[in-house]
C-alpha positions in Angstrom: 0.0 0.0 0.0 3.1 2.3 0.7 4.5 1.5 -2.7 1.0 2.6 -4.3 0.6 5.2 -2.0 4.1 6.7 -3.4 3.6 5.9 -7.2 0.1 6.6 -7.6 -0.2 9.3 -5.3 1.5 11.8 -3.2 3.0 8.9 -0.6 0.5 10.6 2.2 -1.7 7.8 4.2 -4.1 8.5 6.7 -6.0 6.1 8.8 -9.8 7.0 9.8 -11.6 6.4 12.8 -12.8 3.5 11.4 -9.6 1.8 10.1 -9.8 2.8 7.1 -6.8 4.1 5.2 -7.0 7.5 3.3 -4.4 7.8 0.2 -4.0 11.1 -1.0 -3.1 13.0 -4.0 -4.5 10.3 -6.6 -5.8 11.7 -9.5 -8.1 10.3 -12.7 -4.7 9.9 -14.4 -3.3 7.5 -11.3 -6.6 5.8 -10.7 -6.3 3.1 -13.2 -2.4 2.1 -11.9 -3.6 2.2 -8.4 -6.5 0.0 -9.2 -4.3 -2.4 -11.1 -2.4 -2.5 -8.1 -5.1 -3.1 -5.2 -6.0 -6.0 -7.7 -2.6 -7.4 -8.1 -1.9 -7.9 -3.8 -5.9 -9.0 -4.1 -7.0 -6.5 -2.0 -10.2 -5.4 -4.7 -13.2 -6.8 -4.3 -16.0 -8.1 -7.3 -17.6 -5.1 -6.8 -19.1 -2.1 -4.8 -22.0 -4.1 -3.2 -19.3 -6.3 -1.7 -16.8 -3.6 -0.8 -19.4 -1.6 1.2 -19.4 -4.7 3.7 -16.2 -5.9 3.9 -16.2 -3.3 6.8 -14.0 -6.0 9.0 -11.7 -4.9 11.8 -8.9 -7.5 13.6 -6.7 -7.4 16.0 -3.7 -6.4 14.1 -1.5 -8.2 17.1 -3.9 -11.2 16.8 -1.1 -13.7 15.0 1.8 -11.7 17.0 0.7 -12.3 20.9 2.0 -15.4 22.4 -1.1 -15.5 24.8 -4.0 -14.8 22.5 -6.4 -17.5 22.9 -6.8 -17.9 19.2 -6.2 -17.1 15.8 -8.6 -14.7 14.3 -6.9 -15.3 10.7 -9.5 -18.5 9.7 -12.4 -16.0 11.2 -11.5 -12.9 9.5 -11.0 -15.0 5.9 -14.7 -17.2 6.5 -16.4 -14.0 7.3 -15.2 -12.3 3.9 -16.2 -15.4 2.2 -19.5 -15.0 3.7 -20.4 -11.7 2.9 -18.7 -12.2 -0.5 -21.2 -15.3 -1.5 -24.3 -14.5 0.3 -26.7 -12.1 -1.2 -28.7 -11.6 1.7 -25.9 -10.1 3.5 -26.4 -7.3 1.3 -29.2 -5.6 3.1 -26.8 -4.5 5.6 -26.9 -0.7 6.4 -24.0 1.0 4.7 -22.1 1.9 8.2 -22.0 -1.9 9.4 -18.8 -3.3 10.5 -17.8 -6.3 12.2 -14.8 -6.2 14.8 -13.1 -9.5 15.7 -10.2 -8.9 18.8 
């Protein structure tokens, strides 16, 4: 994300109150090589309907702490899958997020 950050836009990333990250200084001219990068480390998703849930926060420390009681990774990855493949899933308000710690 740093490396796209850099090439595609002004190198500045911000991080929301909502864990989202904020890159700044793309433009319509960098869009399509930032894209193409999101989509190369996987991180795009089929499309906005899906996007606007994958609102899914984890314990960044989660595979790191010796004395965490398990490994959120399988969680994290079966919830994506879920709201991925099931439609219904979809009438989720726009602001819904899930937070796994």
């Amino acid at each position: 994300m740093a490396n796209a950050a850099l090439r595609c836009g002004n190198g500045v990333i911000g991080l929301s109150a909502r864990a989202n990250l904020h890159l700044r200084g793309l433009s319509a001219r960098t869009l399509p090589a930032f894209q193409a990068r999101l989509e190369d480390a996987e991180l795009l998703d089929a499309g906005p309907e899906v996007e606007r849930l994958r609102n899914i926060v984890a314990s960044p420390l989660d595979d790191v702490d010796p004395e965490a009681s398990f490994d959120l990774g399988p969680s994290v990855v079966a919830l994506e899958t879920r709201l991925r493949e099931d439609d219904h899933l979809r009438r989720l308000p726009p602001k819904f997020s899930f937070v796994l710690d």
